[in-house]
C-alpha positions in Angstrom: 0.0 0.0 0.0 1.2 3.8 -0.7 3.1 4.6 2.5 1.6 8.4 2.2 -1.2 10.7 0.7 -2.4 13.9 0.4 -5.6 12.8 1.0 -7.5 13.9 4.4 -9.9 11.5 5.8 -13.4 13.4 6.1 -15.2 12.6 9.0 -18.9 11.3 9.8 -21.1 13.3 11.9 -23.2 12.2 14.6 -25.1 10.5 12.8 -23.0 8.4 10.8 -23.1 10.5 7.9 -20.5 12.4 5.8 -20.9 15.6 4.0 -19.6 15.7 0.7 -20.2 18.9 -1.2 -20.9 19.4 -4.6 -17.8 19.1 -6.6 -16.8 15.7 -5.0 -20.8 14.3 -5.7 -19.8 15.4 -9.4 -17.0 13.4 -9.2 -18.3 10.1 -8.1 -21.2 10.6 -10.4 -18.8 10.9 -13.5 -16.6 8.0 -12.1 -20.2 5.9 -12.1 -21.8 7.4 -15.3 -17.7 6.3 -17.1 -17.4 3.1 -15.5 -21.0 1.7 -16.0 -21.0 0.7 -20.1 -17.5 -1.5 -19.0 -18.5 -2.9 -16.1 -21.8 -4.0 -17.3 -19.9 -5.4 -20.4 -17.0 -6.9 -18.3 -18.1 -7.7 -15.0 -18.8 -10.7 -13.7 -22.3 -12.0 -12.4 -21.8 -11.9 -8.8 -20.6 -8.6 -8.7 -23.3 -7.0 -10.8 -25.7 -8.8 -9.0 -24.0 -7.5 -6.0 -24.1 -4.1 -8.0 -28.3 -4.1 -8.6 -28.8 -4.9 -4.9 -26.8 -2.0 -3.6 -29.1 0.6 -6.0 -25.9 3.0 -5.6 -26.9 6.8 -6.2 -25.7 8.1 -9.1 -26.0 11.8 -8.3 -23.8 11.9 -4.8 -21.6 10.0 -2.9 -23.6 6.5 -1.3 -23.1 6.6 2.4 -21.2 3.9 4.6 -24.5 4.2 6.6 -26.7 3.4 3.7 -24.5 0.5 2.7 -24.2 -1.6 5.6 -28.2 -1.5 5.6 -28.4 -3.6 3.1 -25.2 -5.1 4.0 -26.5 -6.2 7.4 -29.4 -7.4 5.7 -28.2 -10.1 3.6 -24.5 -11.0 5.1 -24.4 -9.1 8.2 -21.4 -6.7 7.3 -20.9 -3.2 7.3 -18.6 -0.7 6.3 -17.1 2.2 8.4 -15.1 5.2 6.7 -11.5 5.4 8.2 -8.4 7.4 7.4 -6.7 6.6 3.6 -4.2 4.3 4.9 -4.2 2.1 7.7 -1.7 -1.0 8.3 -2.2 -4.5 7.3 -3.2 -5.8 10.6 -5.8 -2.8 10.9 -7.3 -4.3 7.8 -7.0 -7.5 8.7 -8.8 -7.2 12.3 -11.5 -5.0 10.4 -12.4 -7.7 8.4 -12.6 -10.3 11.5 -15.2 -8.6 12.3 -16.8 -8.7 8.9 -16.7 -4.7 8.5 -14.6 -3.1 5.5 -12.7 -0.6 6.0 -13.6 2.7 3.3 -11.4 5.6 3.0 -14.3 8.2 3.4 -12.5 10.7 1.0 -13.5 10.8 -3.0 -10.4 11.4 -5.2 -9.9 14.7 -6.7 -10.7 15.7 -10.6 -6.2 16.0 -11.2 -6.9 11.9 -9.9 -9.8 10.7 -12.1 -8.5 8.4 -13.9 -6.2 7.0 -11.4 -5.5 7.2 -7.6 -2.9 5.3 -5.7 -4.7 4.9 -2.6 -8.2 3.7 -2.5 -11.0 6.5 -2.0 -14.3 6.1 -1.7 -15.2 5.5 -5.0 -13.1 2.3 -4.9 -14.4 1.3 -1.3 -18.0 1.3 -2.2 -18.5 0.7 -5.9 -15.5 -1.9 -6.4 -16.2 -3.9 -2.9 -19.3 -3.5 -1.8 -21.1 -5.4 -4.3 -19.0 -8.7 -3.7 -19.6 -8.2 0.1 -23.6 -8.8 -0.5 -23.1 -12.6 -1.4 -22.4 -14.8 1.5 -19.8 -16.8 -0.1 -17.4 -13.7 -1.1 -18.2 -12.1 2.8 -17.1 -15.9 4.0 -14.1 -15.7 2.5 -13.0 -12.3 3.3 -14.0 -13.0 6.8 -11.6 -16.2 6.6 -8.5 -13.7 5.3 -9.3 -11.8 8.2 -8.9 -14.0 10.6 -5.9 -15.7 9.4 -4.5 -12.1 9.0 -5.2 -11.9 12.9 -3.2 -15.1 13.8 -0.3 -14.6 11.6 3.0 -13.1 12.5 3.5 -9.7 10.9 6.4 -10.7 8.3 3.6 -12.7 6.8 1.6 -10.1 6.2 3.1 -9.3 2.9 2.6 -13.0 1.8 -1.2 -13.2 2.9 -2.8 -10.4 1.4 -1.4 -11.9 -1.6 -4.5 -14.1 -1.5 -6.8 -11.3 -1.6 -5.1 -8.9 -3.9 -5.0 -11.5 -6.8 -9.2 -12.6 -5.8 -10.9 -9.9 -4.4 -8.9 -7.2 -5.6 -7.8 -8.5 -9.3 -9.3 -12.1 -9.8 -11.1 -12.9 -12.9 -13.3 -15.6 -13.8 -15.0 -17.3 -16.8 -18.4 -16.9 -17.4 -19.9 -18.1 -20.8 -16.4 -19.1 -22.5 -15.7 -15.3 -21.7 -12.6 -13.9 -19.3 -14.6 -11.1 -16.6 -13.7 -9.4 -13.8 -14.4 -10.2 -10.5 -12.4 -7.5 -8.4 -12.8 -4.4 -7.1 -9.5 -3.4 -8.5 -10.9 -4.1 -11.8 -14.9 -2.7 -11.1 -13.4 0.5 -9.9 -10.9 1.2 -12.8 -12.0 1.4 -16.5 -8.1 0.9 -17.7 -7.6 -1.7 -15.5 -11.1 -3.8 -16.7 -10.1 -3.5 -20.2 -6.4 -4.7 -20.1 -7.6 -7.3 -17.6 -10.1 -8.8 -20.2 -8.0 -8.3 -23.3 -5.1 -10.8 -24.2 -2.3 -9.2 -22.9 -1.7 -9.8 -19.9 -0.4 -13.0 -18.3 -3.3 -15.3 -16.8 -2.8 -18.1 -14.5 -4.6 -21.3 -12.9 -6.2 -19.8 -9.5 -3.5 -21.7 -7.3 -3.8 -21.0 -3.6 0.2 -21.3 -3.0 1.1 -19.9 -6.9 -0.9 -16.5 -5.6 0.8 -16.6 -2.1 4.2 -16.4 -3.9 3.4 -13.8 -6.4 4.6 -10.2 -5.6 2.7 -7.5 -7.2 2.8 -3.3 -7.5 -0.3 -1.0 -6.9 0.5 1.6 -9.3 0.7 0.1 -12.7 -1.6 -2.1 -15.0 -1.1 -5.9 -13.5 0.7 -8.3 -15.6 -0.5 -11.0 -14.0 -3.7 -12.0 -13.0 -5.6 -15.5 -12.0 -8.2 -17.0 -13.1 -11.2 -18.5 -11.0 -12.2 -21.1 -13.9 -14.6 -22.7 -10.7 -15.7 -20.0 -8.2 -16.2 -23.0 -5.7 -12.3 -23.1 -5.6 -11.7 -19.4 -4.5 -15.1 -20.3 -1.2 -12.8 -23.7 -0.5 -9.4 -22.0 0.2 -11.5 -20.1 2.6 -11.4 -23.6 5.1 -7.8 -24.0 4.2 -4.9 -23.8 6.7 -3.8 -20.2 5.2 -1.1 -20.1 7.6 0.0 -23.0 6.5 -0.2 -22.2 3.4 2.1 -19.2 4.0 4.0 -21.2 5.6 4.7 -23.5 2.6 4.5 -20.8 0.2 7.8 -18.9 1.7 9.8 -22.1 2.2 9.7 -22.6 -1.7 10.3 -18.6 -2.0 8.8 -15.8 -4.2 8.3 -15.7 -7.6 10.2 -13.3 -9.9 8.7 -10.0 -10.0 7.2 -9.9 -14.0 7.2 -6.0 -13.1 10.2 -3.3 -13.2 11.1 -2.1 -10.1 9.5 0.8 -8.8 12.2 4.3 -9.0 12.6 5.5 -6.1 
């Protein structure tokens, strides 16, 4: 994750909700109006089922209030705004206790097409919609708690697991490569190059992902594909600590990235 930002965290008032004003609700509905033809084209099912429960405004910024309504209705999660950045093991207990964690800022229009850190925009639109079928809140909730056992140096090596899944997995629906991410919902650049034929795609392996390193601030050149969903909801009731475990004594993969200038 981006170690700063020049983001500020806007905070909820007493009750629960955040004020955005104008400029920022033009914002998120241009992000929405750009990003709707692609994901609807590119998306897969879950998540635009996910998408049509939600019933997202398209004219201001959706609420974290709003959103764990019909969260708590159908998985019981919720999601609470916090600051832009917080650690791995802040994330990690968040999701323990099935909440997810939004930054409650929208990006800027100098950031529209891309943003390092997540903003709102991201939070809500690219997770939420996963996070309303019980099988995708299962295993988040099973990355959290495994996050909340493991020893901070493997961290890095877990959240592996739910960058190339929840953030950037992709499935086949049809005979056709979608997305399934957030990473991919939230970013039209990122859907397309996803669902074209260049970039590298792999067999969803649980140990393969575990050993992949990645960067946040470039088109991925890898990505996996969930050929059976049912074999991203089983690695939920695997060991994952073990699996970490197993996945560092055989070491990291080459990066198929250049290395980030300093």
């Amino acid at each position: 994750m981006p170690k700063s930002t020049d983001y500020v965290a806007k905070q909820p008032d007493a009750a629960g909700r955040i004020l955005y004003d104008s400029a920022e609700d033009s914002v998120w509905h241009d992000l929405m109006m750009r990003q709707m033809p692609s994901v609807e084209e590119r998306m897969a099912t879950p998540y635009l089922e996910g998408l049509a429960l939600l019933d997202l405004p398209s004219d201001r910024v959706a609420q974290c209030k709003e959103v764990s309504q019909t969260l708590g209705a159908t998985t019981g999660w919720r999601v609470e705004p916090v600051p832009a950045l917080i650690p791995f093991g802040r994330f990690f207990s968040l999701l323990a206790d099935r909440c997810f964690p939004a930054a409650s800022f929208i990006r800027r229009r100098e950031h529209f097409d891309y943003i390092e850190e997540p903003d709102i925009f991201h939070e809500i639109f690219g997770h939420a919609p996963l996070l309303t079928d019980a099988r995708f809140a299962a295993f988040s909730h099973a990355i959290g708690q495994a996050g909340m056992q493991a020893e901070k140096t493997d961290y890095v090596w877990l959240i592996r697991l739910y960058w190339f899944s929840i953030e950037f997995g992709l499935t086949r629906e049809n005979g056709e490569i979608k997305g399934l991410g957030s990473g991919l919902a939230s970013s039209i650049a990122e859907l397309q190059w996803a669902t074209s034929d260049k970039p590298e795609l792999r067999p969803f392996d649980v140990i393969d992902i575990l050993r992949m390193p990645y960067r946040i601030d470039i088109l991925q050149p890898v990505y996996f594909l969930i050929e059976d969903l049912n074999d991203l909801f089983a690695a939920a009731q695997r060991n994952l600590l073990a699996d970490v475990a197993a996945a560092r004594a055989l070491g990291q993969h080459a990066a198929r990235y250049p290395a980030r200038r300093a």
